[in-house]
Structure formats: structure tokens, C-alpha cells
C-alpha positions as CSV (number, residue, x, y, z in Angstrom):
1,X,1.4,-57.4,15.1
2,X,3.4,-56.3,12.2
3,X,6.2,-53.4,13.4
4,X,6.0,-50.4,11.0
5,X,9.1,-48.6,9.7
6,X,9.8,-45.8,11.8
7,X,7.8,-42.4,10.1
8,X,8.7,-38.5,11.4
9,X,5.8,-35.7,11.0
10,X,5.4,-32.6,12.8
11,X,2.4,-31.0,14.4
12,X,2.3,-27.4,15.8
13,X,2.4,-27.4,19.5
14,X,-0.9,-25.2,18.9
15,X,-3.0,-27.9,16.6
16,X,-6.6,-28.2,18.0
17,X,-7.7,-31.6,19.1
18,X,-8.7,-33.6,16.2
19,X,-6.5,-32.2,13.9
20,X,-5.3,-35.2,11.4
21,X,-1.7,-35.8,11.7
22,X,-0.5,-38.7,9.3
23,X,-2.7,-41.9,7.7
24,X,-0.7,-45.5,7.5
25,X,-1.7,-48.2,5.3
26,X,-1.2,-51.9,5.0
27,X,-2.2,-54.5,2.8
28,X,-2.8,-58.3,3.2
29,X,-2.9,-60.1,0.4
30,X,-5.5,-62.9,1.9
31,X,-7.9,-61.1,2.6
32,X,-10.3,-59.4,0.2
33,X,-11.2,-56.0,1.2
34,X,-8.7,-55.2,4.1
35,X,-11.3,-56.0,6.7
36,X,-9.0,-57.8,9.0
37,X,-6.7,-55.2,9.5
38,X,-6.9,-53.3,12.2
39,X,-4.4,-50.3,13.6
40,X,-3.6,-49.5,16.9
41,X,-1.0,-47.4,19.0
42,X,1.4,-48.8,21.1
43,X,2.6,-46.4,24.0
44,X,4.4,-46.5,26.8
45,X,1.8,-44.1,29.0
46,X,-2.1,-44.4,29.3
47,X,-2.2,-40.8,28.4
48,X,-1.0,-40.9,24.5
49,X,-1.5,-37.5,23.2
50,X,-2.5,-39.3,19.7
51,X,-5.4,-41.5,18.8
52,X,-5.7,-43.9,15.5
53,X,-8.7,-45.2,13.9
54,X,-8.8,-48.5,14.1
55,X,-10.1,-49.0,10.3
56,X,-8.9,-46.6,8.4
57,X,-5.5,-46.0,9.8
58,X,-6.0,-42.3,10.0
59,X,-4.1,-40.7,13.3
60,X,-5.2,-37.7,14.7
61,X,-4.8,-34.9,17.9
62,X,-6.4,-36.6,21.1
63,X,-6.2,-33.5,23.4
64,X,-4.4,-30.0,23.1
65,X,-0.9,-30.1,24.2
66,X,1.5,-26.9,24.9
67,X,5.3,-27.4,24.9
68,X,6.8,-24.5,27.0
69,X,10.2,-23.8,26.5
70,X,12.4,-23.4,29.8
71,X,13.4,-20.2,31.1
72,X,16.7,-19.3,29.2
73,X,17.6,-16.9,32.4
């Protein structure tokens, strides 16, 4: 596992599952087509709000997700 630089995005707190957030890349230069790279997420909870495809890098919305802001009472 390589680490990545760190990268900031937003997403509205309203985005529908599935909803592409960001795509990473990588390049190795021993092999041909990129075939043996593969992506993943590393998180510190089994329920990561994000999911990445494996191939192309591409990470999108897993589930709906509402941030409420406290009561400013």
C-alpha cells in the first residue's frame, strides 16, 4: 500500500447515494496497462459513508447521510 497525499472535496449533506465524489489515479510503471492496481478505502468504522471502485479509482456516495446542526438555543 502506497499512502496518497492528503485531498479535500465537499459533498452536499443532501447528495443522493451514488453520487460521484472525486476519482484518484496511480501509475506503475511495470506494469503495462494498470491492471495491478487496485484502490481501496481505509477507515476506521465498518460503516464508511464512501465506497471506491476498486479499478477505476472512482469514489462515490454509499448511503444518504444528513448532518443536523445542534440546537443553537
Amino acid at each position: 500500500m502506497i499512502p496518497m497525499r492528503c485531498v479535500q472535496t465537499s459533498v452536499s449533506e443532501f447528495a443522493e447515494a451514488g453520487t460521484q465524489v472525486l476519482q484518484v489515479s496511480a501509475a506503475d510503471v511495470e506494469c503495462v496497462n494498470s491492471s495491478c492496481i487496485a484502490y481501496s478505502l481505509q477507515t476506521a468504522h465498518d460503516n464508511s459513508a464512501f465506497v471506491i471502485d476498486s479499478r477505476t479509482g472512482l469514489l462515490c456516495i454509499l448511503t444518504h447521510f444528513f448532518c443536523s446542526q445542534p440546537d443553537e438555543t
